[in-house]
C-alpha positions in Angstrom: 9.3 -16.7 -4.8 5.2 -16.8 -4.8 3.7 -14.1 -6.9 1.7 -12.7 -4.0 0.7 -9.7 -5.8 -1.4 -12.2 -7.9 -2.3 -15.0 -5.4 -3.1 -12.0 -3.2 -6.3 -10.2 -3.0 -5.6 -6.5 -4.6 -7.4 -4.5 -1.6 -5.4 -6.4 1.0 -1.9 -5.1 -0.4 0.2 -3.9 2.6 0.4 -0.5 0.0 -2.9 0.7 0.0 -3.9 -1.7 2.8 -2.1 0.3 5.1 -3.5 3.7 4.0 -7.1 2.3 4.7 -5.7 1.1 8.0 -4.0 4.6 9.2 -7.3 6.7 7.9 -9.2 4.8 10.2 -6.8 5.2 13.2 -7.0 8.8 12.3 -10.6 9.2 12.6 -10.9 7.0 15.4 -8.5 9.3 17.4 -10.0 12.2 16.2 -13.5 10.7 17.6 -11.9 9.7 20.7 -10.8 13.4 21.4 -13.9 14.8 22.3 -14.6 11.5 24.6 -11.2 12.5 26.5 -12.2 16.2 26.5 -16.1 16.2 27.0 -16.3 15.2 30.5 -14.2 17.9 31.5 -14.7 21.0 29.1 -12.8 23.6 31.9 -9.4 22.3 31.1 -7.8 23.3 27.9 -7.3 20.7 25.5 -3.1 21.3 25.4 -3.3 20.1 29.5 -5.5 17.3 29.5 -2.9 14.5 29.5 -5.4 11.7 27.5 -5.5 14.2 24.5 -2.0 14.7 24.5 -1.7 11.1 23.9 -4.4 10.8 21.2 -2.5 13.8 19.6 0.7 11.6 19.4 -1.5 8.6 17.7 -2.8 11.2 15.2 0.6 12.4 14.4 1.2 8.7 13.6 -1.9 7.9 12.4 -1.0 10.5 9.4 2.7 9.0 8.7 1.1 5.5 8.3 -1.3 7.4 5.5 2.0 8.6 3.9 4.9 6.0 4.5 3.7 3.7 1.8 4.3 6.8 -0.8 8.0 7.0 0.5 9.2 3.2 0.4 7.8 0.0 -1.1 5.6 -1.5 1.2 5.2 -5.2 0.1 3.9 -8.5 1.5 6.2 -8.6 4.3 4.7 -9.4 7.5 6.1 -6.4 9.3 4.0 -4.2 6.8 0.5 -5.9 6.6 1.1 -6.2 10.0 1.0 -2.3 10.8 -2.2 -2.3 8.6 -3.9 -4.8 10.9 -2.7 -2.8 14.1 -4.3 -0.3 13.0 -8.0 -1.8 13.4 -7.0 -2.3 17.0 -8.0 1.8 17.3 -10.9 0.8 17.9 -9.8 -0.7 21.9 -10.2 3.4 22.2 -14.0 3.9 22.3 -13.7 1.5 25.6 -10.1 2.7 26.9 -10.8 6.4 26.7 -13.9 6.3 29.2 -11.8 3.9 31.7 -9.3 6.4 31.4 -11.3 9.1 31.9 -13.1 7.1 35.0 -9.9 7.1 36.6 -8.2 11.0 35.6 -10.9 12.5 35.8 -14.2 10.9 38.0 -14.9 11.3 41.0 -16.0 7.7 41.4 -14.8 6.3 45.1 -11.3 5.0 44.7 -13.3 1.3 45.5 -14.8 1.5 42.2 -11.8 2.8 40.6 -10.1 -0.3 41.9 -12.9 -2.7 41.0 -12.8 -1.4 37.5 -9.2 -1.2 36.9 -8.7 -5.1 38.4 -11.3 -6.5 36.2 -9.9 -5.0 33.3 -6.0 -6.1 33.8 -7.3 -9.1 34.7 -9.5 -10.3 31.9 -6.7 -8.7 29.7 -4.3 -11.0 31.1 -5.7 -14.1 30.5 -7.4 -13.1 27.6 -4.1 -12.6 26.1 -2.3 -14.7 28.0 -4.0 -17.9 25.6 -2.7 -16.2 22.4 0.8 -16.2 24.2 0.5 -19.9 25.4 -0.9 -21.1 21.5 1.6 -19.6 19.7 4.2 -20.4 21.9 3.1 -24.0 21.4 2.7 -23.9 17.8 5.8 -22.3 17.2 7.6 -24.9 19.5 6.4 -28.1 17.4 7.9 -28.3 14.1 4.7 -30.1 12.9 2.6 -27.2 13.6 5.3 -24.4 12.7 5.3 -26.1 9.3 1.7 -25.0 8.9 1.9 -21.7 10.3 5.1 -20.9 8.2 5.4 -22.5 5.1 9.0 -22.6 4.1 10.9 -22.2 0.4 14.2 -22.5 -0.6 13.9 -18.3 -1.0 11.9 -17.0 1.5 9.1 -18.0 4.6 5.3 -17.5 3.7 2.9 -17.0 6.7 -0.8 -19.1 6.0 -4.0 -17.0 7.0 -5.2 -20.5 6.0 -2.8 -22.3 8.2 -3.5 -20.3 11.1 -7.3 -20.4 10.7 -7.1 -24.1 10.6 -4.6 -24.2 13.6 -7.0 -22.0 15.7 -10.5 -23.4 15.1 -9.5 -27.2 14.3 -7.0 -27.8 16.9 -7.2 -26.1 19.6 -11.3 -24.8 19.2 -10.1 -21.5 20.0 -11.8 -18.1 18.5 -10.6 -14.8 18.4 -14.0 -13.3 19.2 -15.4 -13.8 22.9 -17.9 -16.2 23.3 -21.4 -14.6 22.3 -22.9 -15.0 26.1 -20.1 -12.5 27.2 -21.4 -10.0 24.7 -25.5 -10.9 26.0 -24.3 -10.3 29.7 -22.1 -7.4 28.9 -25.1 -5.4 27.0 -27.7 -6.4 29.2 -25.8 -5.5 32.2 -25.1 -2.0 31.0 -28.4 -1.6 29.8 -29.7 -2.3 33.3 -27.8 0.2 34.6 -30.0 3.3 32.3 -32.6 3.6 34.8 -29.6 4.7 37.5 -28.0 6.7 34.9 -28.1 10.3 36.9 -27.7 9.0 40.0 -24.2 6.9 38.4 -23.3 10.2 36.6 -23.3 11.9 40.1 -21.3 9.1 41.7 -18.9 8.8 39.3 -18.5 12.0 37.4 -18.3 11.0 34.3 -21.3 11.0 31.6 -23.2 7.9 31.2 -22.1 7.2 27.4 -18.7 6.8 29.3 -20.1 4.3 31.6 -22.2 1.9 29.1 -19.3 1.9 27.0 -17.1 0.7 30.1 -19.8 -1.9 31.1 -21.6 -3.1 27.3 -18.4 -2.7 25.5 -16.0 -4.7 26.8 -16.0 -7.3 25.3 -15.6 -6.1 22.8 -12.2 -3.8 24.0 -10.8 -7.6 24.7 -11.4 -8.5 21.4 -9.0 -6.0 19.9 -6.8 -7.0 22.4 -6.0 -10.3 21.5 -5.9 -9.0 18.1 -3.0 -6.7 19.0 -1.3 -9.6 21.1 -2.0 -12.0 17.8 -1.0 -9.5 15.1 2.3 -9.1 17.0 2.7 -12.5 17.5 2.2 -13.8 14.0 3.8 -10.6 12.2 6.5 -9.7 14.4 7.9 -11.5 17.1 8.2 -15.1 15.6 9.2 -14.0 11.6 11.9 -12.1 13.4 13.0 -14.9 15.3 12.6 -17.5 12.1 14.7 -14.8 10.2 17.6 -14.7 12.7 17.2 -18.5 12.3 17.0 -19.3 9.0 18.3 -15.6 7.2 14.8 -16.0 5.2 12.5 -12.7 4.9 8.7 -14.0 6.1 6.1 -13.0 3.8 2.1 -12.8 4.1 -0.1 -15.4 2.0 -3.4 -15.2 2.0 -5.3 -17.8 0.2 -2.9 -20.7 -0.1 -3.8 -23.7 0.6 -2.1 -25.6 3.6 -1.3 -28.9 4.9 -3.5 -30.5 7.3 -2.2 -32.8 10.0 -2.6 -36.5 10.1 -5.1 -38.4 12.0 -2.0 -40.0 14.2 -1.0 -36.0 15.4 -1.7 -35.4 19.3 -1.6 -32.2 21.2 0.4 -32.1 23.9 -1.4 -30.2 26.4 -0.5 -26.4 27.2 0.9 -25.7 30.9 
């Protein structure tokens, strides 16, 4: 097997990786409770349904700081992978106010609608690509090969592999395009001149609402980092272990193959 403790950076092992990961899930919920609880101070925190859940992520939040203490946590994808989930947390600081919107406002059920369907909707096919590239690269042994680098003892997953995958072959980031950020911020900072007469509409405070509006792209940015972390870290190494009987591990800073000039995509239905 690879040495990845040595190819490896030190900061990035899934041990200690994974406590900087669930400490900041924990604050991040702990932030997010008084965004679920501000808008509505007259109900007590042990009814309001949004903390309840945040409650239940901080309860995890604080076994992900200690699980690494109980059990070995090496390169295996299924433990860096919980490390990387745990950036997603931050999705919460645009979910929380949506969620709010809905529970709680008083916004007409129009502009609950509006909201809700441009959110599932951008989600969708936002996540739907990491679903479709995957799938394709998984499919093809050519690009599998460079995704998952196979040994006689185990299955190394390439960051390098999948960078080049991503923004050489199919031109695809992981970020949203920049103008989607421009419109998003501009749009919501259009909306500060209407602020009370939006906080009156839609009974919730107007932090909630510019987060809603200049944040979202940002919200489907974690989102396809969820959809990808799961993807690369969980769904296919389990499959390529039921395969193959070969534990898939994380490798950082390998180099990988690159494919010929001959190789031709076959487009994605």
């Amino acid at each position: 097997m690879r040495d990845l403790d040595s190819i490896n950076p030190t900061f990035m092992r899934p041990s200690g990786f994974s406590r900087i990961g669930g400490l900041g899930a924990l604050l991040l919920t702990l932030l997010s409770i008084p965004f679920a609880s501000g808008p509505v101070p007259d109900i007590p925190l042990e009814r309001n349904p949004i903390v309840s859940v945040l409650v239940v992520m901080l309860i995890t939040s604080i076994g992900l700081l200690v699980a690494p203490f109980l059990s070995k946590w090496d390169w295996r994808t299924k433990y860096f992978g919980t490390s990387v989930l745990c950036i997603v947390s931050f999705i919460l600081f645009t979910l929380i106010p949506c969620i709010v919107l809905f529970v709680y406002g008083t916004a007409p059920l129009i502009i609950d609608a509006m909201v809700f369907s441009i959110y599932a909707i951008c989600y969708f096919f936002w996540c739907r690509k990491f679903f479709a590239i995957y799938r394709e690269i998984y499919d093809s042994a050519e690009l599998r090969e460079i995704l998952y680098q196979e040994d006689l003892d185990a299955i190394y997953y390439s960051q390098r592999g999948d960078k080049y995958l991503l923004e050489k072959i199919y031109r695809f980031s992981q970020v949203p395009r920049d103008r989607y950020f421009v419109c998003s911020i501009v749009l919501a900072c259009l909306l500060i001149p209407s602020m009370e007469r939006l906080k009156e509409l839609l009974g919730i405070p107007f932090h909630h609402i510019f987060l809603i509006v200049g944040a979202f792209p940002v919200s489907l940015m974690f989102a396809g980092l969820a959809v990808r972390s799961y993807l690369i870290f969980y769904k296919y190494p389990a499959e390529l272990k039921k395969a193959t009987g070969k534990e898939v591990y994380v490798d950082l800073v390998s180099n990988c193959q690159k494919l010929g000039k001959n190789f031709t995509k076959t487009p994605r239905r």
